[in-house]
C-alpha positions as a Markdown table, in Angstrom:
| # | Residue | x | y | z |
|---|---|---|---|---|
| 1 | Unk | 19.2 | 5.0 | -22.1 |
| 2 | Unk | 20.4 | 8.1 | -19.7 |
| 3 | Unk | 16.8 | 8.9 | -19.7 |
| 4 | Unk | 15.9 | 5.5 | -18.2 |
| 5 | Unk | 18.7 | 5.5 | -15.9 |
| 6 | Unk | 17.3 | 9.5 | -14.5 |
| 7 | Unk | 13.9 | 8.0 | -14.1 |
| 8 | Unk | 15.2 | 5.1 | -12.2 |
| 9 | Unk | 17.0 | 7.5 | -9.9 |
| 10 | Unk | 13.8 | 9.1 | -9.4 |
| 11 | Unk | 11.8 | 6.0 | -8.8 |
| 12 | Unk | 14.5 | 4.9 | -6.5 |
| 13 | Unk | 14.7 | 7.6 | -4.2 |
| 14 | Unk | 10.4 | 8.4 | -4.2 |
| 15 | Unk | 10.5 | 5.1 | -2.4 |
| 16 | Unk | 13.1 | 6.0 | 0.4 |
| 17 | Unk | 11.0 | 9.4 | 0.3 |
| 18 | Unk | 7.8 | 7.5 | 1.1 |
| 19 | Unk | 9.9 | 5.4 | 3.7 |
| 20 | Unk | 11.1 | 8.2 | 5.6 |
| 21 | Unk | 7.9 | 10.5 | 5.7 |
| 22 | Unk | 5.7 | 7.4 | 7.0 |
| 23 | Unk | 8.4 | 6.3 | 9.1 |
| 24 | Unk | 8.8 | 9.7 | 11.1 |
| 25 | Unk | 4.7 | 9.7 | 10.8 |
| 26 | Unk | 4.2 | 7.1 | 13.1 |
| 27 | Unk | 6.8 | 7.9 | 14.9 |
| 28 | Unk | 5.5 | 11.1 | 16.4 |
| 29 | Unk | 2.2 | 9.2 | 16.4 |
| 30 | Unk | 3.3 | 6.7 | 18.9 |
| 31 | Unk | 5.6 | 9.3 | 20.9 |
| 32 | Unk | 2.4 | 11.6 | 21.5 |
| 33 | Unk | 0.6 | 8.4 | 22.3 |
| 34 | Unk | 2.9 | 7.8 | 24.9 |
| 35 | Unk | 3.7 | 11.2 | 25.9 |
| 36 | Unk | 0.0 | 12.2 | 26.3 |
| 37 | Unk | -0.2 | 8.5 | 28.8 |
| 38 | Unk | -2.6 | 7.2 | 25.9 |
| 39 | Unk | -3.5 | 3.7 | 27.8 |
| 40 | Unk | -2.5 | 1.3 | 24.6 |
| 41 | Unk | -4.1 | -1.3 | 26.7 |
| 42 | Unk | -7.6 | -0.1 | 27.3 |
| 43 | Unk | -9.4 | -2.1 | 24.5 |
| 44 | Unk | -8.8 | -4.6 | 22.0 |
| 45 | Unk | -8.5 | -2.5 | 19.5 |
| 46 | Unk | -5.6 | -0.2 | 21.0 |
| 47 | Unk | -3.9 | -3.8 | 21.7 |
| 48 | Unk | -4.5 | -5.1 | 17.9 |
| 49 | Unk | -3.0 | -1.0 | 16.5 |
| 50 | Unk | -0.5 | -0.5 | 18.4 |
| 51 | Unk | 1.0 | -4.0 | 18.5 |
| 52 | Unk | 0.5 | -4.2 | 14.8 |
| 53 | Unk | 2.3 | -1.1 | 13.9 |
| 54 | Unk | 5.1 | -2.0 | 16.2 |
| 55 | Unk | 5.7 | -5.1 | 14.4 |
| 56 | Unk | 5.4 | -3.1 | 11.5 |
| 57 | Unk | 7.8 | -1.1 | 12.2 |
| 58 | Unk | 10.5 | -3.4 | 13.6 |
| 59 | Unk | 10.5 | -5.4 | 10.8 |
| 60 | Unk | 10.6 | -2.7 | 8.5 |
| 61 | Unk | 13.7 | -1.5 | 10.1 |
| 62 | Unk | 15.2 | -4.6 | 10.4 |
| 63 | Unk | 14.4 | -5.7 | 6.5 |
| 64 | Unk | 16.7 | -2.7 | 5.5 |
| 65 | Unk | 19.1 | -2.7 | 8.0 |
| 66 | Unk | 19.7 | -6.5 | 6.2 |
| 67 | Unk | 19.5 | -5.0 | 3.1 |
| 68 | Unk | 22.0 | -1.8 | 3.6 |
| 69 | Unk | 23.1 | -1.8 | 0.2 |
| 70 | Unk | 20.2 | -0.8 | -0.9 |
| 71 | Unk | 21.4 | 2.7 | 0.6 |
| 72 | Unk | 24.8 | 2.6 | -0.6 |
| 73 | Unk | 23.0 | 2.3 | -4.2 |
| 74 | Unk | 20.7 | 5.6 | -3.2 |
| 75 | Unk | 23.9 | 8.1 | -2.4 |
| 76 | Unk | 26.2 | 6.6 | -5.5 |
| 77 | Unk | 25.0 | 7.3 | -9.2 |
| 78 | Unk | 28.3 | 5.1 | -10.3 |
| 79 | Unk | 26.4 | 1.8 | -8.9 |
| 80 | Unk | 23.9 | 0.4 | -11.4 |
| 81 | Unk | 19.9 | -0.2 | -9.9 |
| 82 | Unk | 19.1 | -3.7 | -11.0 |
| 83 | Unk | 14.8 | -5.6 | -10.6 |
| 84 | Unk | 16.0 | -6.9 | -7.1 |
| 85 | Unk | 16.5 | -3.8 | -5.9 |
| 86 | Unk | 13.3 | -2.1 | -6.8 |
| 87 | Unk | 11.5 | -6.0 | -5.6 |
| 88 | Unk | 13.1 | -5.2 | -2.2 |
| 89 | Unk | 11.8 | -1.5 | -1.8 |
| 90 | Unk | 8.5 | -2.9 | -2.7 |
| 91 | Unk | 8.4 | -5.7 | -0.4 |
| 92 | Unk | 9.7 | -3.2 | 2.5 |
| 93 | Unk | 7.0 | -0.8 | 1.4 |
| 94 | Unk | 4.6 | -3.3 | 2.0 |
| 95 | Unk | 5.9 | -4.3 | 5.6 |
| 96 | Unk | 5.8 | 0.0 | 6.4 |
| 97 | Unk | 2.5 | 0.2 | 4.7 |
| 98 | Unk | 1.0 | -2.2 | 7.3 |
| 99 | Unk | 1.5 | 0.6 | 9.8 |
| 100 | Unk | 0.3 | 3.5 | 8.0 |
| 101 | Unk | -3.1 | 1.4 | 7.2 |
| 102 | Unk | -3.5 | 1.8 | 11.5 |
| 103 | Unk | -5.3 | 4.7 | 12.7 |
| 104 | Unk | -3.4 | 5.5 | 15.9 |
| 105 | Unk | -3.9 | 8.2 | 18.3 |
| 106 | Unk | -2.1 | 11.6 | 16.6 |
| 107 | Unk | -2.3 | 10.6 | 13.0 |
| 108 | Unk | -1.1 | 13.0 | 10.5 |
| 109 | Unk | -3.3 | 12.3 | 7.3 |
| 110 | Unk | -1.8 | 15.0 | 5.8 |
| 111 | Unk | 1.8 | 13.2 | 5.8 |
| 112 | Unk | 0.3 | 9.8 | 5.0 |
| 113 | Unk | -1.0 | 10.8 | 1.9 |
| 114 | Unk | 2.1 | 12.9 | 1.4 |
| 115 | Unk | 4.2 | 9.6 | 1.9 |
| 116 | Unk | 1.6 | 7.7 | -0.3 |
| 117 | Unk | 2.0 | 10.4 | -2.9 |
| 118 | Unk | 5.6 | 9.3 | -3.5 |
| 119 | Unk | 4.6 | 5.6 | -3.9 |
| 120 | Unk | 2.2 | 6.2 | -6.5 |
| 121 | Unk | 4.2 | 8.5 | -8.3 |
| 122 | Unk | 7.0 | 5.7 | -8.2 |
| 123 | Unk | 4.4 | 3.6 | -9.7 |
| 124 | Unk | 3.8 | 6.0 | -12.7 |
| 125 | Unk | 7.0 | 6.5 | -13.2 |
| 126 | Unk | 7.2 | 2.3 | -13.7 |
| 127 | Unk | 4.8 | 2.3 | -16.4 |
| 128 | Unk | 6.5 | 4.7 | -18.5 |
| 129 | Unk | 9.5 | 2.7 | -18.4 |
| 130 | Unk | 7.7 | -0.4 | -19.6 |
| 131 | Unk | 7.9 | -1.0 | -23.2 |
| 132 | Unk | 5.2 | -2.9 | -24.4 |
| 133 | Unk | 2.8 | -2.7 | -27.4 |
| 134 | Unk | -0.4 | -3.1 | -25.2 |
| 135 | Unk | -0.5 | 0.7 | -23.8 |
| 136 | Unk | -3.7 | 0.3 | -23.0 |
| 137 | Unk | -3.4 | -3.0 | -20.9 |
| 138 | Unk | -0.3 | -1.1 | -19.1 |
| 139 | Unk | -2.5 | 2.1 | -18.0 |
| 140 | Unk | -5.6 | -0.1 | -17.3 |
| 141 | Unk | -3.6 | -1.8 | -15.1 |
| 142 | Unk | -1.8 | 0.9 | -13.1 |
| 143 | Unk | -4.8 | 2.9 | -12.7 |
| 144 | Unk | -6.2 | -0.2 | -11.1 |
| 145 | Unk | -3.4 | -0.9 | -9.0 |
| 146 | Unk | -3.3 | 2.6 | -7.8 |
| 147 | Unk | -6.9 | 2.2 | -6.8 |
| 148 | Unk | -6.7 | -1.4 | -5.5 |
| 149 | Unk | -4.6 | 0.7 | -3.1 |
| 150 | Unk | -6.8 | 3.2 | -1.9 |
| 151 | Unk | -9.4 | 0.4 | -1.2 |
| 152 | Unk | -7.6 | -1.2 | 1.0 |
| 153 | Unk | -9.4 | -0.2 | 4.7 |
| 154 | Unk | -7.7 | 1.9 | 7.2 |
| 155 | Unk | -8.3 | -0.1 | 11.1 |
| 156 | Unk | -10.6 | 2.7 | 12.7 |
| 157 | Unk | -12.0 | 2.5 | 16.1 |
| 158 | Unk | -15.7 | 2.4 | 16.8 |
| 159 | Unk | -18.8 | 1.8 | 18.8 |
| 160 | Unk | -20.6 | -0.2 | 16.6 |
| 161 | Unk | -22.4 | -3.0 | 19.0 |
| 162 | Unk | -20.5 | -5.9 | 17.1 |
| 163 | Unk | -16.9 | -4.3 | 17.5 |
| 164 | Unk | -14.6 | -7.2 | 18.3 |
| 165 | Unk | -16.0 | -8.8 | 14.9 |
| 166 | Unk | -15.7 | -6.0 | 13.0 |
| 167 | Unk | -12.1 | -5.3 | 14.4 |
| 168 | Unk | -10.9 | -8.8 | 13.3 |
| 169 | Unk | -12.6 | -8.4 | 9.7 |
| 170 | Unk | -10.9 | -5.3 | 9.2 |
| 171 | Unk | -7.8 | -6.4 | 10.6 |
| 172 | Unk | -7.7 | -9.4 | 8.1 |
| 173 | Unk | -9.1 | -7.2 | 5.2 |
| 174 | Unk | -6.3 | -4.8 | 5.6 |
| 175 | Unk | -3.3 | -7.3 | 6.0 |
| 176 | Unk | -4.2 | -9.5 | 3.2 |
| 177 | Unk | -5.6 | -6.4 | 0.3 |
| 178 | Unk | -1.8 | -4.9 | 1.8 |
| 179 | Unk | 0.3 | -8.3 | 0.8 |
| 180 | Unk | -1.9 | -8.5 | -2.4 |
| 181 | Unk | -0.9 | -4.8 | -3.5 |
| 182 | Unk | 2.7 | -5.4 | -2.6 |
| 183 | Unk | 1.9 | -8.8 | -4.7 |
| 184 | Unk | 0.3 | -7.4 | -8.0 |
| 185 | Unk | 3.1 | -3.9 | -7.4 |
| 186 | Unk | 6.2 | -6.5 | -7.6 |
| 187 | Unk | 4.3 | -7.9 | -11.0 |
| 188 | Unk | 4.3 | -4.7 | -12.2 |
| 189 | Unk | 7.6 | -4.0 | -11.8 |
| 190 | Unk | 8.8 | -7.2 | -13.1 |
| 191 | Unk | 7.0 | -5.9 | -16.4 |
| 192 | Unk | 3.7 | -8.0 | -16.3 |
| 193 | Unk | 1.3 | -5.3 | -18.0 |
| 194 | Unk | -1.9 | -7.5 | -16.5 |
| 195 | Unk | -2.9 | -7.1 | -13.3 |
| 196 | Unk | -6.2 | -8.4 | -13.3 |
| 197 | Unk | -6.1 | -12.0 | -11.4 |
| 198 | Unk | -9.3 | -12.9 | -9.8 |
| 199 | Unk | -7.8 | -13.4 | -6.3 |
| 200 | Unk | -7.2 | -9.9 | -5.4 |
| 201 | Unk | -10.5 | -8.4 | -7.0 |
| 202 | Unk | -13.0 | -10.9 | -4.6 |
| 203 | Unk | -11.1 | -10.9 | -1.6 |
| 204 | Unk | -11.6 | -7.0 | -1.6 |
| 205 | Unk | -14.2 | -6.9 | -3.0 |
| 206 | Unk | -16.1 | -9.5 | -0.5 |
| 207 | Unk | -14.2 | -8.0 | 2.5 |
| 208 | Unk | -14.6 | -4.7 | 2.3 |
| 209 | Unk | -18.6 | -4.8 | 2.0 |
| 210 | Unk | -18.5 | -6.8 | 5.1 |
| 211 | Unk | -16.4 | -4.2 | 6.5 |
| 212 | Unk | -18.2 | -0.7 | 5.3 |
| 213 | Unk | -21.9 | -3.1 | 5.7 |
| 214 | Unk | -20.8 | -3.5 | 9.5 |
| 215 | Unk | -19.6 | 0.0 | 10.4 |
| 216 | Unk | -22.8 | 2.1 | 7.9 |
| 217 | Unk | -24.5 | 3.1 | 10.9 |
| 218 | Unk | -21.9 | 4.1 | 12.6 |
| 219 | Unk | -20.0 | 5.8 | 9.6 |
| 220 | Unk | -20.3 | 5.9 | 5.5 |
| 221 | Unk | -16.7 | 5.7 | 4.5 |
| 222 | Unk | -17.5 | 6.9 | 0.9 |
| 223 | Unk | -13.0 | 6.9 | -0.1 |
| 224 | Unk | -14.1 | 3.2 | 0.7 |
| 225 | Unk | -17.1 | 2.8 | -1.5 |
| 226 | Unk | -15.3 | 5.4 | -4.0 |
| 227 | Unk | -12.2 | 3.5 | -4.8 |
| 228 | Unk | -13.4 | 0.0 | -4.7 |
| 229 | Unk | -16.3 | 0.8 | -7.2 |
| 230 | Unk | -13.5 | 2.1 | -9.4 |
| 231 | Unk | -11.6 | -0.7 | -8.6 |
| 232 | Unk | -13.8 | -3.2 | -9.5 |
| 233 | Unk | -15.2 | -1.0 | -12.9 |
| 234 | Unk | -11.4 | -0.7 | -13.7 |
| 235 | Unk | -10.6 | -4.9 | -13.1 |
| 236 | Unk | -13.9 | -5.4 | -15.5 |
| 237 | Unk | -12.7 | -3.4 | -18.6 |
| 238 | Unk | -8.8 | -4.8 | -17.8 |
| 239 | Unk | -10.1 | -8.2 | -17.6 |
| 240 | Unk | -11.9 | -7.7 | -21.3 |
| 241 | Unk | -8.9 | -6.0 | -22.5 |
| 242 | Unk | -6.4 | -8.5 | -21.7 |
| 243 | Unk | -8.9 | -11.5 | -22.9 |
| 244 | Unk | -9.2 | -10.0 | -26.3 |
| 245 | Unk | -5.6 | -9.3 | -26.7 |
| 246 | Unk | -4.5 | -12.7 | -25.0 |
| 247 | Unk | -2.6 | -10.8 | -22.5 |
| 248 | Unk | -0.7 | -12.6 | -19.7 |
């Protein structure tokens, strides 16, 4: 039981890590924007980034501001961490998440995945916790999850002679494969071992070969192609697994 109660510790405070590294990420992205008089308004796209990952941000901010007590629980080991704690840092890692899939002017990639690192780990550290006979549902799934994650398209500028299409396409892949993760994460977390629900799978799936078909001659984004082959290999052996066991 202490065991479980260290681990949850851990969990708890990889996801305020995560928070605060992204958080100060795109901050000092959108300070050098500005700082460097990077026009926000010179194309549609700058317009859709930078007004995304504002809202992003604000709402972040004010989710957890609302939900203070979630600190008060992260300094004080005599206060116990309950499900709707962890469901709230996974819905506000969502709303941040929203932001870091935006590639602004000054990215840091380096403390994205740094920041991601934490998440996943938070992830792993779920699974272990679980306690369930199907081990091999639980890992099938969590693998998948973590690469449902890295499928999900960062918004990129380009040059690509249908832009505004491919701009709206992306935008929409992104924002809907984000609420999906944060969706199939908050399962895991309530202790569902399967993951694999069609949804998710072929609205990726579909998307994002519209998205890396539109932008191949312009760029190959092979962490694209990577991650949602595995993705889609991983959902086929989960989905077989879970039939033959009759896992919900």
């Amino acid at each position: 039981m202490k065991k479980e109660i260290v681990i949850k510790r851990i969990m708890y405070s990889f996801f305020f890590i995560y928070f605060v590294i992204l958080l100060i990420e795109r901050l000092i992205s959108i300070i050098l924007s500005f700082s460097n008089n990077i026009n926000i308004f010179s194309n549609g796209f700058y317009i859709f980034a930078y007004l995304t990952t504002f809202i992003s941000l604000i709402v972040f901010i004010i989710y957890l501001v609302f939900r203070f007590k979630l600190f008060i629980k992260l300094f004080s080991t005599k206060i116990e961490i309950n499900n709707n704690d962890f469901n709230s840092l996974i819905i506000a890692s969502g709303i941040i998440l929203v932001s870091g899939m935006i590639h602004t002017e000054y990215t840091n990639l380096i403390l994205q995945f740094t920041s991601y690192a934490f998440l996943i780990v938070a992830i792993i550290l779920k699974s272990v916790l679980i306690n369930t006979n199907n081990k091999l549902l639980l890992w099938l799934s969590t693998i998948y999850l973590i690469c449902y994650s890295m499928a999900i398209p960062v918004c990129y500028y380009t040059n690509i002679q249908y832009d505004v299409l491919f701009y709206i396409i992306q935008g929409i892949t992104m924002l809907g494969m984000v609420l999906l993760f944060t969706l199939l994460t908050l399962k895991l977390f309530n202790n569902k071992i399967n993951l694999f629900n069609i949804l998710p799978i072929i609205y990726g799936l579909i998307l994002d070969i519209i998205v890396i078909a539109l932008r191949f001659t312009d760029t190959i984004n092979y962490f694209l192609i990577i991650f949602l082959s595995l993705s889609v290999i991983l959902y086929i052996i989960g989905f077989i697994v879970s039939k033959k066991n009759n896992t919900n």
